[in-house]
LUMROMI-50807 format. One record per residue (C-alpha): y negated, x negated, z; residue number from 1. Coordinates in steps of 0.5 Angstrom, whole numbers. Each point is the difference from the previous one (the first is absolute). Layout:
      y      x      z    i
      Y      X      Z  NUM
...
//
This chain:
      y      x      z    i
    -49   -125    -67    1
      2     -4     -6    2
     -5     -2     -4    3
      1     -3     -6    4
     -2      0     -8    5
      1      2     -7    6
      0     -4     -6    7
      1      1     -8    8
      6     -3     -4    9
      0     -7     -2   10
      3     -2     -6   11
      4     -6      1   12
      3     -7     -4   13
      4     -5      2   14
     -4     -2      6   15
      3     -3      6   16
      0     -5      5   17
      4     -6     -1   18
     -1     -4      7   19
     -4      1      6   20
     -1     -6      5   21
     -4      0      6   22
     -2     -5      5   23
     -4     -2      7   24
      0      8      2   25
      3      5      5   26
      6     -4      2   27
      1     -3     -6   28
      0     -8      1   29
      2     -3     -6   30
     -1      3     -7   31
      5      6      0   32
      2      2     -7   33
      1      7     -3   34
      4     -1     -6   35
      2      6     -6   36
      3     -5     -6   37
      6     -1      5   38
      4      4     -4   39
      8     -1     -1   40
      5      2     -5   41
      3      6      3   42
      2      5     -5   43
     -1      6      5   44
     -6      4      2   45
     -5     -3     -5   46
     -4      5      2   47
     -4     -6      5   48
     -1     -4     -6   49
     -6      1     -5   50
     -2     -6     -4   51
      4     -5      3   52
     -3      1      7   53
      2      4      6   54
     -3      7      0   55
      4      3      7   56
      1     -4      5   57
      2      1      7   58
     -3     -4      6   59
      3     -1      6   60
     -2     -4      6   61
      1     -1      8   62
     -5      3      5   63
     -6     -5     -1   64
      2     -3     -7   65
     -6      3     -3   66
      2      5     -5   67
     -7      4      1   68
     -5     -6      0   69
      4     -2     -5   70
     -3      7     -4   71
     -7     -1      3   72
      1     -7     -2   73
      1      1     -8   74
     -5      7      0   75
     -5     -5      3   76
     -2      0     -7   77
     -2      8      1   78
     -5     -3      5   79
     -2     -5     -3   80
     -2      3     -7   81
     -1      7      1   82
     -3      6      6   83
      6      3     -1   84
      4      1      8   85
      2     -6      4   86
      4      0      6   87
     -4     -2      6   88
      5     -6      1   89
     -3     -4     -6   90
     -7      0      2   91
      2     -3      7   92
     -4     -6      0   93
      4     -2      6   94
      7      1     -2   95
     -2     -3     -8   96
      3     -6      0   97
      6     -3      3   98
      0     -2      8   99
      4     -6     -1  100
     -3     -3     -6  101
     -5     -5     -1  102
     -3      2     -6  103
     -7      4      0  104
      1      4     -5  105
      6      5     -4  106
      3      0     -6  107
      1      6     -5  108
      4     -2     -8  109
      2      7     -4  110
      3     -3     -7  111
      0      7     -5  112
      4      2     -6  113
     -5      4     -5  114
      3      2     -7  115
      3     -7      0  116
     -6     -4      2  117
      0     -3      8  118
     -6      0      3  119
      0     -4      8  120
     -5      2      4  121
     -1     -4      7  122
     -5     -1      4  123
     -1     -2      9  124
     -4      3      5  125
     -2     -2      7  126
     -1      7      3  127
      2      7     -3  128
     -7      0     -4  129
     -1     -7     -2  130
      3     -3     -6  131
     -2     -7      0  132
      5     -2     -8  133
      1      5     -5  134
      4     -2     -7  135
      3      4     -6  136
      4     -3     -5  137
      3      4     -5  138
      6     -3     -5  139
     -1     -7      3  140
     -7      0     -2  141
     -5     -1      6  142
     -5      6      0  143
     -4     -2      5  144
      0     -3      6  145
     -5      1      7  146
      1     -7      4  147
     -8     -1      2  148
     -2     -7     -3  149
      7      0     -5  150
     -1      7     -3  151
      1      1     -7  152
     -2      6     -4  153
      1     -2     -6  154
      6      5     -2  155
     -5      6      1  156
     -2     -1     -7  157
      6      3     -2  158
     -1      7      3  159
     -7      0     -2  160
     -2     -1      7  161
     -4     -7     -1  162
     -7      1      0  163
      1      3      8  164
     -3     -3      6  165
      6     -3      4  166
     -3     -4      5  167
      4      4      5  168
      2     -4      6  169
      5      2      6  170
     -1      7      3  171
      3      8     -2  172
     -2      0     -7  173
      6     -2     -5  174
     -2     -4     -6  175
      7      6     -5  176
     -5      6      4  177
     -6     -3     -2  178
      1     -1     -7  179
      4      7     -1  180
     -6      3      3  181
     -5     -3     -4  182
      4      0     -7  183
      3      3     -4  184
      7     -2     -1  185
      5      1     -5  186
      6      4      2  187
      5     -7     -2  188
     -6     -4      6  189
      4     -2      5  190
     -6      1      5  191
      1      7     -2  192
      7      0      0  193
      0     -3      8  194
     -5      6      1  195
      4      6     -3  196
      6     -3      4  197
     -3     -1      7  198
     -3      7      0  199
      7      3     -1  200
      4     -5      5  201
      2      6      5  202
      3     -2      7  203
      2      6      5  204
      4      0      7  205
      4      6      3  206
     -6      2      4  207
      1      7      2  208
     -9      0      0  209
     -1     -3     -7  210
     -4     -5      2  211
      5     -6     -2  212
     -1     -1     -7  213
     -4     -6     -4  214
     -3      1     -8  215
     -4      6      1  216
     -7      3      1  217
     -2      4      5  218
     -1      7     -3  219
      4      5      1  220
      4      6      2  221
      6      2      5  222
      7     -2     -2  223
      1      8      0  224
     -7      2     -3  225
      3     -4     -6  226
      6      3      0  227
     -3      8     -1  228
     -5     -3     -4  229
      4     -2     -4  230
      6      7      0  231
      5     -6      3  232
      3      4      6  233
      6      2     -4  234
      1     -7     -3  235
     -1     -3      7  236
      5      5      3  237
      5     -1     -5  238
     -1     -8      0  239
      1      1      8  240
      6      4     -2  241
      2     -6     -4  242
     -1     -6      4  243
      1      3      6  244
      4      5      0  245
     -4      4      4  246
     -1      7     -2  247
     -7      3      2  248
     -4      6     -4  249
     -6     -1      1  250
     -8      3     -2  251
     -6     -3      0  252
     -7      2      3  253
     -7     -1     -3  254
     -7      1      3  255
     -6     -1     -4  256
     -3     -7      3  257
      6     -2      4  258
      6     -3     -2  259
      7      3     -2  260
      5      1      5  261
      7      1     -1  262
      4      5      3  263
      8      0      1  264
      1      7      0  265
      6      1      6  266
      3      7      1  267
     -4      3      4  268
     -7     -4      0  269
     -3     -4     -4  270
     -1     -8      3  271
     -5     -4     -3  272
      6     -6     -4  273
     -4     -7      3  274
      1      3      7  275
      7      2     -1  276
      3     -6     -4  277
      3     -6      3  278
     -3     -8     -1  279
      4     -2     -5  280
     -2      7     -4  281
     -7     -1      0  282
      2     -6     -1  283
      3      1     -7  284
     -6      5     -1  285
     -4     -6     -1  286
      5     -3     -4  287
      0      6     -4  288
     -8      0     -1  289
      0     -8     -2  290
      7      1     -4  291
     -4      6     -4  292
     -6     -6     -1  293
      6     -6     -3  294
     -3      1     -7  295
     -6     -4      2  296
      3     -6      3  297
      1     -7     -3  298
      3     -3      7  299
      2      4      6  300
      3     -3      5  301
      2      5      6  302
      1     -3      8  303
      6      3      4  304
      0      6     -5  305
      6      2      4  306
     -1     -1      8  307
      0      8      1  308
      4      1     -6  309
      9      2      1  310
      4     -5     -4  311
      2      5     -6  312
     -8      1      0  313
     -2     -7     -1  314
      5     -1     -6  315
     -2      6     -4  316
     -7     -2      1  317
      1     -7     -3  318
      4      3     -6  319
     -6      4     -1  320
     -5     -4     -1  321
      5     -6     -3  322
     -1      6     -5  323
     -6     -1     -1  324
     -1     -7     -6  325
     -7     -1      0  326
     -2     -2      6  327
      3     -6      5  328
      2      1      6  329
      2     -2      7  330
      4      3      5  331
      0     -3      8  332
      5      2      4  333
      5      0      5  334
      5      4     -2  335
      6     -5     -3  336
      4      6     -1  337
     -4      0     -7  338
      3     -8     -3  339
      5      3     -4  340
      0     -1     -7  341
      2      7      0  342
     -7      1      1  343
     -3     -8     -2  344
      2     -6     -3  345
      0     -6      4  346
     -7     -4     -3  347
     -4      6      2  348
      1      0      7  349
     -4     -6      4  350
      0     -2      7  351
     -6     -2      3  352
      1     -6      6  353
     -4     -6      3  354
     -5      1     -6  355
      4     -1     -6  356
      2      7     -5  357
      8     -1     -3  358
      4      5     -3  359
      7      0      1  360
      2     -3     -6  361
     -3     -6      1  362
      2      1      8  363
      7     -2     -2  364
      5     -5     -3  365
      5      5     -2  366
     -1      3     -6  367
     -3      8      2  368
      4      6     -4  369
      0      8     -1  370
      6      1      5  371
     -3     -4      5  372
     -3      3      7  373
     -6     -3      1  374
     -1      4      6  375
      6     -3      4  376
     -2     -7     -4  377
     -8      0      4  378
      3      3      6  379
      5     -6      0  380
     -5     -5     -1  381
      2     -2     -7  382
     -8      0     -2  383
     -3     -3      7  384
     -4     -6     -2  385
//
């Protein structure tokens, strides 16, 4: 059974990730950086692009290469300020930190853009649970600092905070968690803006048993039991329809006390639709119910989104979210049948390999234009390292 959550609307302004870097975690070595102001001058598909920064992107990556430590890496910040869900692989004590490096602790720098103010927000831990630097710098203009003996709160007075008692030393407490806690904070705070963003990060896996997802608390319902709740079951079809041109009728079933069941009704027996469906249906069933959630997300990244997916379905899948403006999103995948700039545009897919994130643009010497084929060029070598 699927659990899974619902959430109220947001209301959304010019808030989005510029850059993410990490380093000392999983298998990232040396400092990885995910970066979205790589932004060329294509006229095409200006969709991908909102206030100058990458708003879609497609990342792909070898077996190995790190496309999913990658998503657990940047939403480290869900486990860090938030009791939202986390994977389990982010609070392993034995696979933290990198194997091969000699530093003792990892290192996570989110740069923000906020409504024209950038906020960058770092901080080090040693384990899963234990931060042991913090520092939020907003505008250039140091916020705080927490360095032990070299911490610096002074900045605090600027939002309010500076009669708090911050003797907070290494451990699970942040110093941006404690302070939004204990405060009051103005909706221009970057405190409160960090905090806001964090909760409607999102990160979600084709996972067919709705367990590999990041960003949300843990009360819920089955993904069915919402969509009967909710009178979707001839959206969903008409969507299953849609996208994956598969045409079924389908009933629902509700038992007071008990979650709703989907029937697909057959011609002479009605079977109930998660026993009868194929993987990659319950699969977009998951992605539907997340799809139906999109309104309340700044950042979504979604990992290997496709693995159970025909081609034609992953396509018309990044067409629909790449519809969707108000929010970031990352694809890992794959499938090279979607570099094309039909589709993209070469700024927007990323390679993935030895630690270091490029897009194609910047993976080349020629100059990269609207007739290219991109996915004859990558399986060429044209963007290898």
């Amino acid at each position: 059974m699927i659990i899974l959550i619902f959430r109220k609307n947001i209301t959304v302004i010019d808030t989005m990730l510029k850059r993410f870097t990490v380093e000392n975690y999983k298998n990232f070595k040396n400092q990885t950086k995910l970066d979205f102001d790589t932004v060329h001058n294509y006229s095409f598909n200006s969709q991908f692009i909102k206030n100058d920064l990458l708003n879609k992107v497609i990342l792909l990556g070898k077996n190995g290469s790190g496309k999913t430590n990658l998503g657990l890496a940047l939403f480290d910040i869900v486990l860090t300020l938030t009791d939202n869900v986390v994977d389990p692989k982010q609070t392993d004590q034995n696979t933290f930190l990198n194997g091969d490096s000699n530093l003792d602790y990892a290192s996570f720098s989110y740069e923000f853009l906020n409504d024209g103010h950038t906020i960058e927000y770092r901080y080090r831990k040693k384990d899963p649970r234990t931060i042991i630097y913090e520092e939020l710098i907003m505008d250039k203009k140091l916020i705080f600092r927490r360095d032990n003996e070299n911490d610096d709160y002074k900045g605090l007075a600027r939002l309010g905070a500076d009669k708090l008692r911050m003797d907070i030393k290494d451990g699970q407490l942040s110093v941006v968690r404690y302070v939004n806690a204990n405060t009051v904070q103005t909706s221009d705070s970057p405190i409160a803006f960090i905090m806001d963003f964090v909760s409607h990060m999102l990160y979600f896996k084709s996972d067919i048993n709705g367990f590999g997802f990041i960003g949300y608390d843990k009360s819920g319902e089955s993904i069915y039991d919402y969509i009967i709740n909710n009178g979707l079951t001839d959206e969903f079809q008409r969507m299953l329809s849609e996208y994956t041109k598969i045409d079924v009728r389908l009933d629902s079933v509700k038992i007071p006390g008990m979650p709703g069941v989907l029937i697909q009704k057959f011609k002479n027996r009605d079977m109930r639709f998660d026993t009868t469906a194929s993987t990659g249906t319950l699969v977009f069933s998951l992605f539907y119910y997340w799809f139906k959630h999109m309104n309340n997300v700044r950042f979504l990244y979604m990992d290997e989104y496709d693995a159970y997916y025909h081609y034609e379905l992953s396509e018309r899948i990044v067409r629909l979210v790449s519809g969707m403006e108000d929010f970031q999103t990352v694809f890992t995948t794959h499938n090279v049948s979607l570099l094309k700039n039909e589709l993209l545009r070469p700024d927007c897919c990323l390679l993935l390999e030895d630690g270091v994130i490029r897009s194609f643009s910047d993976s080349t010497d020629r100059e990269l234009r609207q007739g290219h084929n991109l996915e004859k060029m990558y399986k060429n070598g044209e963007f290898d390292g």
